[in-house]
Backbone bond lengths (Angstrom), bond angles and torsions (degrees), N, CA, C in turn:
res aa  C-N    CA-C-N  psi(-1)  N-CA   C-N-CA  omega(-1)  CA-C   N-CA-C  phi
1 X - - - 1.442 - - 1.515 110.82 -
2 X 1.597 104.05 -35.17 1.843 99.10 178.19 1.378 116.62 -82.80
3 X 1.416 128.58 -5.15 1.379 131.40 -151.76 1.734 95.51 -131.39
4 X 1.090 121.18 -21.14 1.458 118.58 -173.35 1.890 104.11 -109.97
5 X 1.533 107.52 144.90 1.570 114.21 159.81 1.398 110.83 -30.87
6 X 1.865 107.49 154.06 1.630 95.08 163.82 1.722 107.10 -83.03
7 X 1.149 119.85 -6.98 1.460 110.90 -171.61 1.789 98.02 -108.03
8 X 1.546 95.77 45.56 1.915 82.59 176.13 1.749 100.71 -95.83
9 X 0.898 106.18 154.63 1.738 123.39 148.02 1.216 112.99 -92.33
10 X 1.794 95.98 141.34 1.399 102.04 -179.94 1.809 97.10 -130.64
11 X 1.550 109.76 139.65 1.158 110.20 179.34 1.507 102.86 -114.65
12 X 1.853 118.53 142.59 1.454 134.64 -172.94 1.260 105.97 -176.72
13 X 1.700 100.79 149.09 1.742 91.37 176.14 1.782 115.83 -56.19
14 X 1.391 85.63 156.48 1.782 92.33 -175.35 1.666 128.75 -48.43
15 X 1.145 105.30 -8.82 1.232 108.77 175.67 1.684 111.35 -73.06
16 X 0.967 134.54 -39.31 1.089 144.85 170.85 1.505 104.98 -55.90
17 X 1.269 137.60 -32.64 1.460 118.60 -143.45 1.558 106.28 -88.45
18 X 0.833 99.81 -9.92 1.868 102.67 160.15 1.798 140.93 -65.89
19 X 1.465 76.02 -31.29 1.792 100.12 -175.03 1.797 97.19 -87.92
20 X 1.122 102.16 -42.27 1.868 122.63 -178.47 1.694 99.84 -53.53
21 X 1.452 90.70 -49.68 1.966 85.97 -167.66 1.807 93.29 -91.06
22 X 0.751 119.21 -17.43 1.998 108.31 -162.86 1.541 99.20 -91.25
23 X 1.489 114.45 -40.88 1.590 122.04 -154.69 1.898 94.30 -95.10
24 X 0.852 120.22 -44.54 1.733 124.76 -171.49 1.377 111.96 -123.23
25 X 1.256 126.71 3.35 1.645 137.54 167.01 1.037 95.13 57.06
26 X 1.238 132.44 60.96 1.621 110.99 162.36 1.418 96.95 -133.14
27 X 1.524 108.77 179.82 1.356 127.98 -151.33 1.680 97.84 -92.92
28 X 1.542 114.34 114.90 1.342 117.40 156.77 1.243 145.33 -72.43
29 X 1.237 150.11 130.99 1.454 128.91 169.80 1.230 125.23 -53.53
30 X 1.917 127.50 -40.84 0.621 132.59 165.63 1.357 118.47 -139.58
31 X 1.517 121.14 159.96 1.543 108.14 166.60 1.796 98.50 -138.27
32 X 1.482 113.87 -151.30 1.822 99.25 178.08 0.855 100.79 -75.94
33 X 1.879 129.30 -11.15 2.270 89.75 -165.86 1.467 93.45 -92.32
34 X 1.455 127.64 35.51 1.462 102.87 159.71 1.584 119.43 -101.77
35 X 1.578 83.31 120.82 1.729 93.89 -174.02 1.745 107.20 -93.89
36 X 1.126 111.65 12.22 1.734 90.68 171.07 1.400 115.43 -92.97
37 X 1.063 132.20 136.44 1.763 133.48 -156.77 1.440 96.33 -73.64
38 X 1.819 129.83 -49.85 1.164 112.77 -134.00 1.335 90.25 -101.30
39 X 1.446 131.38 2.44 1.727 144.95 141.10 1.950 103.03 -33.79
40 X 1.105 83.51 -84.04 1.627 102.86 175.83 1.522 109.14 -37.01
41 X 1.450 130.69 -52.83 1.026 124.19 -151.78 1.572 97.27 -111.75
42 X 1.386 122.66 9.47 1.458 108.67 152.70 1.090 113.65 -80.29
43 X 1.849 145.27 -34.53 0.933 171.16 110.09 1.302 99.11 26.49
44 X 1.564 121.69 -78.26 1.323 134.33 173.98 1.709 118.13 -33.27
45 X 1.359 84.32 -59.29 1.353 96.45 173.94 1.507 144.71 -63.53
46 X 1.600 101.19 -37.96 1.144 128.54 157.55 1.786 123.96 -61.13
47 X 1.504 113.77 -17.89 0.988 119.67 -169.28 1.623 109.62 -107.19
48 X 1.526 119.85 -30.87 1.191 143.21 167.75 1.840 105.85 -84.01
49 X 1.195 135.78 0.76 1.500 113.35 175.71 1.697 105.45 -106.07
50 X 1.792 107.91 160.09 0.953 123.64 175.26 1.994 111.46 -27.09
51 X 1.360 128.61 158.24 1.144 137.21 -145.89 2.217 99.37 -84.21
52 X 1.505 91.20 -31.43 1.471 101.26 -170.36 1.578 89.75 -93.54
53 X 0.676 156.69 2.38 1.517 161.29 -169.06 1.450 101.02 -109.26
54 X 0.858 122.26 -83.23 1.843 140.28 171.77 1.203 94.65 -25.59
55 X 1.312 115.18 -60.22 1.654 108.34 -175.73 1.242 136.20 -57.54
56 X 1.405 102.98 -51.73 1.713 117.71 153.31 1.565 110.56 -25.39
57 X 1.426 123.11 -63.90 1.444 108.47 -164.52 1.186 101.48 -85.63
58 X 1.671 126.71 -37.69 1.856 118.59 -158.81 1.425 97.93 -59.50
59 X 1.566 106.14 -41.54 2.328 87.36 -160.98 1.086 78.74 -64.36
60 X 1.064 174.51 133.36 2.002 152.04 32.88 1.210 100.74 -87.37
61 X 1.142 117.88 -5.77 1.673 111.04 177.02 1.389 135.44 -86.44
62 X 1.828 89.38 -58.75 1.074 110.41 174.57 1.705 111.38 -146.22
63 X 1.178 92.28 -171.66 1.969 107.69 -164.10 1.743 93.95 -85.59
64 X 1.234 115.69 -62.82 1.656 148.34 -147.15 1.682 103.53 -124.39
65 X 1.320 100.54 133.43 1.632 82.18 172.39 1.794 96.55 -143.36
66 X 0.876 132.05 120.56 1.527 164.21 -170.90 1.134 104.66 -68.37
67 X 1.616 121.05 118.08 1.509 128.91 155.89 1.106 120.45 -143.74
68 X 1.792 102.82 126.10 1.802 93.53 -178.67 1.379 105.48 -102.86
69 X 1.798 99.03 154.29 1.731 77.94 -157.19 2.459 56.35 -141.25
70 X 1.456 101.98 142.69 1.715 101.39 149.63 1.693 77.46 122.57
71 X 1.410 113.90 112.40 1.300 151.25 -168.17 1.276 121.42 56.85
72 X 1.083 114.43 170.75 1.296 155.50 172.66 1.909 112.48 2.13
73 X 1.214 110.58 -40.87 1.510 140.13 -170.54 1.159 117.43 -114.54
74 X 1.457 126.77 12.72 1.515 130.07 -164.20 1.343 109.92 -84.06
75 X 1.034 128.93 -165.06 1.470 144.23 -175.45 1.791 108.73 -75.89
76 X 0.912 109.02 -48.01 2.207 129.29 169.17 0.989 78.23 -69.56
77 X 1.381 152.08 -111.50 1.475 138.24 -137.87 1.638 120.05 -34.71
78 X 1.394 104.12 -42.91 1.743 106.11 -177.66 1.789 109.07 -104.51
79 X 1.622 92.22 16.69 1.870 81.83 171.64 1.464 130.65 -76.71
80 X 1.437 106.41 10.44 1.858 126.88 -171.86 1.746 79.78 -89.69
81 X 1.491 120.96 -35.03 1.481 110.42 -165.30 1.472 114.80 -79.50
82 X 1.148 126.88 -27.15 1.267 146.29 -132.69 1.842 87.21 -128.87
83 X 1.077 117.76 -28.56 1.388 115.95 173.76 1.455 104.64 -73.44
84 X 1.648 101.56 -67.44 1.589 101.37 178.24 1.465 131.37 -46.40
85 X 1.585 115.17 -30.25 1.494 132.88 171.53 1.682 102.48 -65.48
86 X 1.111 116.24 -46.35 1.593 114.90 -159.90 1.577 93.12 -88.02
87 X 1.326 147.84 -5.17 1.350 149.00 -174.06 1.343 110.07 -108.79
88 X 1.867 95.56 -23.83 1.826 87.65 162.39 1.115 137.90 -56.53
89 X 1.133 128.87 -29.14 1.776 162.56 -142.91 1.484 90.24 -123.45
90 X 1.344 135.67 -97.03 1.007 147.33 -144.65 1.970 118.27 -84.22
């Protein structure tokens, strides 16, 4: 919130997009109330593809894009989920 625009977007799996908009007010891509799947599962996808790939689609997305990566629950831990979500769609 101190280091980013107030009009940035931040892209992360949806679990985050609550803490993103409540804790640092900024604009999420997603958080849980997004119920459209293929929302979700560009996300997935976008977050699970090669580094030059990912990039291609996120800057149209967003400004910032969010990864927690350091225990147990991180972003690598649930990328089997986020793979399978983003392979649903795509």
């Amino acid at each position: 919130r101190d280091k980013t625009p107030e009009d940035a977007r931040v892209m992360a799996w949806w679990d985050y997009g609550y803490q993103i908009t409540g804790i640092a007010n900024r604009t999420s891509v997603a958080d849980g109330n997004t119920w459209n799947h293929e929302h979700i599962a560009t996300l997935g996808r976008i977050l699970t593809a090669p580094q030059e790939e990912a990039h291609s689609y996120a800057r149209h997305l967003a400004d910032y894009v969010l990864v927690w990566a350091g225990g147990g629950g991180d972003d690598l831990a649930k990328s089997p989920h986020l793979a399978r979500i983003g392979n649903s769609v795509f």
